[in-house]
C-alpha positions in Angstrom: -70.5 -64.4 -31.5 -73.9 -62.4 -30.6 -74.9 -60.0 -33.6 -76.5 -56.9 -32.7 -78.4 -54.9 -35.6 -78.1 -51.1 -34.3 -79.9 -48.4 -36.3 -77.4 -45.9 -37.8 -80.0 -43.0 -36.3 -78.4 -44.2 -33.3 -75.2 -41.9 -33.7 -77.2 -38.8 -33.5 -78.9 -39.2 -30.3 -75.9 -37.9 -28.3 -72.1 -36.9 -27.4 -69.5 -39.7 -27.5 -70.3 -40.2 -23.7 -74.0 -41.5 -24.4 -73.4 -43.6 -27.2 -70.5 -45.4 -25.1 -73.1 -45.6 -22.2 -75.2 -47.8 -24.6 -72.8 -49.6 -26.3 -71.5 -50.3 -22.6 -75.0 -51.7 -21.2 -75.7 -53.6 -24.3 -72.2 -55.5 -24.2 -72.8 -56.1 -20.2 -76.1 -57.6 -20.9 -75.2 -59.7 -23.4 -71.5 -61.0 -21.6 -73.7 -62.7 -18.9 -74.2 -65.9 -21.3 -70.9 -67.9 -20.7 -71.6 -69.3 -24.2 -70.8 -65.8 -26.0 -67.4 -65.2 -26.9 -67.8 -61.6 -28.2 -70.3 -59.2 -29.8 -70.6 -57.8 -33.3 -72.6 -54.6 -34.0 -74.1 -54.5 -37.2 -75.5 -50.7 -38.3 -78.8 -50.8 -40.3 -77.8 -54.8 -41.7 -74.2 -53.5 -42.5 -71.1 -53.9 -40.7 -68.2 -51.6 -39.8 -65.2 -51.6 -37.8 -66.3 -48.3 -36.0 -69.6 -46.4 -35.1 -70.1 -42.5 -34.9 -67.5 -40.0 -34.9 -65.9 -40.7 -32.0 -64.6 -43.9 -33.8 -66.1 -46.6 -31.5 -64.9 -50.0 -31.9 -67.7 -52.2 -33.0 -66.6 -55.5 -32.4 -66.0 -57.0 -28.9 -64.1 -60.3 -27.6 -64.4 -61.8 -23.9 -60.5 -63.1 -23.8 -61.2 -64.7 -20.8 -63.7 -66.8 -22.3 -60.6 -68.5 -24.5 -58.0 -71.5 -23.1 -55.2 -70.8 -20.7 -56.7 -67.3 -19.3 -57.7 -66.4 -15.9 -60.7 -63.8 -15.7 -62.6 -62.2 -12.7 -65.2 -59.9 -12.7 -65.8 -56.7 -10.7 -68.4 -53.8 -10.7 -67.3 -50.3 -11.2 -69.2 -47.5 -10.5 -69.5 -45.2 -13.5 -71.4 -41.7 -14.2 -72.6 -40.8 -17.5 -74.3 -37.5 -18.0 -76.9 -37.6 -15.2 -77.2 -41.3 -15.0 -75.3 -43.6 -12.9 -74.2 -47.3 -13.7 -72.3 -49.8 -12.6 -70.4 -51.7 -15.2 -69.5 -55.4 -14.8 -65.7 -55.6 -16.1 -63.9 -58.6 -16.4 -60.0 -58.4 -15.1 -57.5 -60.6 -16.8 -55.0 -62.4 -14.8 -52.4 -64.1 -16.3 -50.3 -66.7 -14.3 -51.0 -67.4 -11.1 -51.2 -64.4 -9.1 -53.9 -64.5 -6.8 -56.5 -61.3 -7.0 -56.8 -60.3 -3.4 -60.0 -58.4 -2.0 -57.5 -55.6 -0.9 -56.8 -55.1 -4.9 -60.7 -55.7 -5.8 -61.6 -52.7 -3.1 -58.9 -50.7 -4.7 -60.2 -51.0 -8.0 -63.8 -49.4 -6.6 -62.2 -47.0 -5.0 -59.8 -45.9 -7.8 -63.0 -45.8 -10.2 -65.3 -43.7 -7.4 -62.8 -41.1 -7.4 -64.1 -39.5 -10.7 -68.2 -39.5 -8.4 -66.8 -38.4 -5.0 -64.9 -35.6 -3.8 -63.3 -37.5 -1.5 -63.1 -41.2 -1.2 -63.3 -42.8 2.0 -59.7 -44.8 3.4 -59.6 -48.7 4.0 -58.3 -50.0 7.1 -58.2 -53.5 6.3 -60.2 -56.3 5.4 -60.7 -59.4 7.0 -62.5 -62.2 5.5 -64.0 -64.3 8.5 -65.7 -68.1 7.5 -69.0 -66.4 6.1 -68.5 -62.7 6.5 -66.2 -60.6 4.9 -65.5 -57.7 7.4 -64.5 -54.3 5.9 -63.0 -51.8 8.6 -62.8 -48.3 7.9 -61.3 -45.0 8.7 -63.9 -42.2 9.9 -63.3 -41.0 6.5 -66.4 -43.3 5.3 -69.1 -41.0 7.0 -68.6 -38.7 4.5 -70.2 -40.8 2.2 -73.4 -40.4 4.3 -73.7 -37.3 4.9 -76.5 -36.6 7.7 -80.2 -35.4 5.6 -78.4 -35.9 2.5 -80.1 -35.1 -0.9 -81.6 -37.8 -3.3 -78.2 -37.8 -5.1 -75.9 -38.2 -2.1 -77.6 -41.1 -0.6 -78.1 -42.6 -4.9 -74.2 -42.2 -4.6 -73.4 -44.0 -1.4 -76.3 -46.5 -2.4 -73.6 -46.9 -5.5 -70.7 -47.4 -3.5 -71.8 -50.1 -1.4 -73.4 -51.8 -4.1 -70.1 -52.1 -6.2 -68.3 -53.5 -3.2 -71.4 -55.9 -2.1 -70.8 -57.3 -5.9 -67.1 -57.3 -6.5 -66.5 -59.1 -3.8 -69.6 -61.5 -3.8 -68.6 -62.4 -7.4 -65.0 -63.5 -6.3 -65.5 -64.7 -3.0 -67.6 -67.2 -1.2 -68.6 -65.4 2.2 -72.4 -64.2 2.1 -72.3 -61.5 4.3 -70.7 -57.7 3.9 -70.1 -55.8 6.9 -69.0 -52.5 7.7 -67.0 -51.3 10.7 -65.3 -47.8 11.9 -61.9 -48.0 13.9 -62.8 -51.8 14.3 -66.4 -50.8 15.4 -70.0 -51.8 13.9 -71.0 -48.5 12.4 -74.5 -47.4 11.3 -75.3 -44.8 8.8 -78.1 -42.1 9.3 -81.3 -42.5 8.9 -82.3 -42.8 5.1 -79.4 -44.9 3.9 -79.4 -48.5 3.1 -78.1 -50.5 6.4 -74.3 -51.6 6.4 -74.7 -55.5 7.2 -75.6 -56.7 3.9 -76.2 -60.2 2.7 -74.7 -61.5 -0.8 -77.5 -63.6 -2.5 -76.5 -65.8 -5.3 -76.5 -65.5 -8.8 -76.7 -61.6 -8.9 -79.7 -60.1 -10.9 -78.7 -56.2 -11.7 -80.1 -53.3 -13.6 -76.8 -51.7 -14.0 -78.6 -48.1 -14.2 -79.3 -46.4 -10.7 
């Protein structure tokens, strides 16, 4: 169990939102030792069950980390304020039920709808011997809008970056690729290319 001392000036820094946001980076940073079966915050030396008056549960388990489960890990998108994350997030699986990349893209796109106005639509996926292959309807260029603003292109720069993770965590291809209509499709100019290559073991600043 990892201990974290937090000062209890902490709780007046911010709304609910921003102390989560914290809490949520310091338990993400700390889950990436596979030693550490959960994380108890201590306020000023003391402990309590919750922090500010939101009610914030100060002690966190990894169940996955126990016997007899069966954990993957994904990266959501997530907006806080004016700052945008991604949030590692383990998912528990119990029994044998495979996890299929349909259902990890699913989960990014459930999680972008609270960023986007509009998410973009899945064709299908196809995972080839060392490229997964991601197929599109023309409802992804709207993600990349033509001489979009610093936030649009931060936002698509998001998106692909949760999918380039989720599915490089749980799969062993090394390459992402994007196509349109079953077409290689390039974004305009000023966005990060769309034939990505997954390099192994991931090293993230969650913030963008």
């Amino acid at each position: 169990i990892a201990i974290i001392d937090l000062p209890a000036e902490l709780s007046k820094l911010g709304g609910a939102s921003q102390i989560t946001g914290i809490l949520n980076s310091l338990i993400s940073t700390i889950s990436q030792f596979p030693y550490v079966q959960g994380i108890r915050f201590l306020l000023s030396g003391e402990e309590n069950a919750t922090f500010g008056a939101a009610g914030l549960s100060l002690d966190r388990t990894f169940p996955s980390r126990f016997p007899g489960k069966n954990a993957r890990l994904v990266y959501l998108p997530y907006r806080s304020g004016e700052q945008y994350y991604l949030l590692p997030r383990e998912i528990i699986q119990l029994g044998h039920k495979p996890f299929t990349p349909e259902e990890m893209v699913n989960m990014v796109l459930k999680e972008s709808r609270l960023l986007f106005d509009e998410v973009p639509e899945l064709a299908s996926i196809e995972l080839q011997e060392n490229c997964i292959v991601l197929d599109w309807t023309p409802s992804i260029k709207k993600l990349f809008p033509l001489g979009g603003n610093p936030e649009q292109k931060a936002l698509a720069a998001l998106f692909v970056d949760a999918l380039l993770l989720t599915l490089g965590e749980n799969l062993p291809q090394d390459r992402m690729v994007f196509q349109v209509e079953g077409k290689t499709w390039w974004p305009p100019a000023g966005y990060s290319m769309l034939n990505l290559e997954i390099s192994r073991p991931f090293y993230i600043n969650p913030e963008q």
